[in-house]
Steps between C-alpha positions, in 0.01 A plus 500: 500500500385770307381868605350792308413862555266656286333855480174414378359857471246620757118490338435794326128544436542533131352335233706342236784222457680610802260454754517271802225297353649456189819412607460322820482167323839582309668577828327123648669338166846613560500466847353122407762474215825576701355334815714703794507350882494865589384814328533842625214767330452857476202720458295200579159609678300265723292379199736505252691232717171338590468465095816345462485246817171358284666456206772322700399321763832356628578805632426712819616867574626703809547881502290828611410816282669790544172670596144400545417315121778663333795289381712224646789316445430190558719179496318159306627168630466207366308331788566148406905584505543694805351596808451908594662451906454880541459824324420853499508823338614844550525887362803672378515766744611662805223254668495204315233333743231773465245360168542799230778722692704666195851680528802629303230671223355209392211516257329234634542325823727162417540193638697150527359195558725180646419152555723184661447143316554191598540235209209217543736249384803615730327727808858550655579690150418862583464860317410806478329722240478872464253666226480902477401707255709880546427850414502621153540851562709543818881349474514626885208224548654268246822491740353545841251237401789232411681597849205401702438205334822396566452598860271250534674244313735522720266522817326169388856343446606595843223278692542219171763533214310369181607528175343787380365626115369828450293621190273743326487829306756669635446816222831509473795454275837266530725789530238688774570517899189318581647164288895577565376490882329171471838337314764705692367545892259241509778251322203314295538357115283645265331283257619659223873434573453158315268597245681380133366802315658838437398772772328756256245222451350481860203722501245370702212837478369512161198669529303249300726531187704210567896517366811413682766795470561688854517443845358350745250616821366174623764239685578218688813519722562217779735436780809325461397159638290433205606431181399639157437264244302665197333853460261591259288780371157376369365654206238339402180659324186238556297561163710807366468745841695489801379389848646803647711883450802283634641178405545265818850355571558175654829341677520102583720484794597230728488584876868392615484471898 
């Protein structure tokens, strides 16, 4: 199956090429193009999700906003593929169950967002899918933020070991603590590692100027029990413009337990 994450850029109320409205069927056309079982968002508000689940009607959503009509990151399923058997959401802080609590000078208050699947044609074929979006200002946040979440990874696994995949805009580079953490401690595989293409061509942030040379901020890293099959970072423009300031990355993976 394949999963995406995406950064779609919250809605700015601006008028030109780069607003929501004007790009909201771009982001629909990808998303219909590449056709993921699971994608994982960022800066998605209510109605900007609400948009998107009209233009594609296969799929349904789970997630909560980090405060009252602010944004979430919410995980799209393909409803016709999988079932959602539970999910929930919580903040990256010292209280991760109290709605907007912020900690470790975050600029905003920041969230993750985790849902378990069953597959519709194989029920008994379980997993697990994390979405967060971290701090861009605070590295303290940034790594505190990636500790908790694998606190609860790890809480979840202890009542019901799934194979597990996390994703998102981690606003962080390969070499950082936030993403060494995630490989090294957390012992997942990073969907980069079988990526074909040099490493100075991974940039994933682009600000709405498309190109290719840099690094990467947005990934997809899962647990050992699945395997990686094909990563890819989607740069399409839909009539000359881009859906979004970041291209979204997909990985097919087969779920191996």
């Amino acid at each position: 199956m394949k999963i995406m994450t995406f950064n779609v850029r919250v809605d700015i109320p601006i008028v030109d090429e780069n607003s929501w409205s004007n790009r909201m069927g771009k982001v629909a056309k990808v998303i219909h193009q590449e056709n993921p079982m699971i994608i994982g968002l960022q800066e998605a508000k209510k109605v900007m999700i609400s948009d998107l689940v009209c233009e594609l009607p296969n799929y349904q959503w789970a997630g909560e906003p980090r405060r009252k009509d602010d944004e979430c990151s919410p995980i799209l399923y393909r409803s016709d593929m999988v079932e959602l058997v539970e999910t929930g959401t919580f903040w990256l802080s010292e209280t991760p169950f109290v709605e907007g609590s912020i900690s470790w000078d975050s600029s905003y208050p920041r969230i993750c967002t985790w849902g378990e699947f069953s597959l519709t044609e194989n029920p008994n074929k379980r997993f697990r899918v994390f979405n967060t979006h971290l701090d861009h200002m605070s590295e303290e946040a940034r790594t505190h933020g990636v500790r908790l979440i694998w606190d609860i990874i790890n809480q979840l696994n202890n009542k019901k070991p799934l194979p597990s995949m996390l994703m998102g805009d981690l606003n962080d580079y390969p070499d950082s603590e936030t993403v060494q953490f995630c490989e090294k401690k957390m012992q997942l595989i990073n969907a980069f590692s079988i990526m074909d293409h040099e490493e100075h061509v991974r940039k994933t942030f682009h600000d709405f100027e498309g190109g290719d040379e840099g690094e990467p901020i947005d990934y997809i890293f899962v647990s050992p029990d699945v395997k990686l099959v094909e990563a890819q970072i989607i740069r399409s423009m839909i009539n000359g413009l881009y859906p979004s300031d970041h291209y979204p990355l997909t990985l097919m993976v087969e779920i191996l337990k």
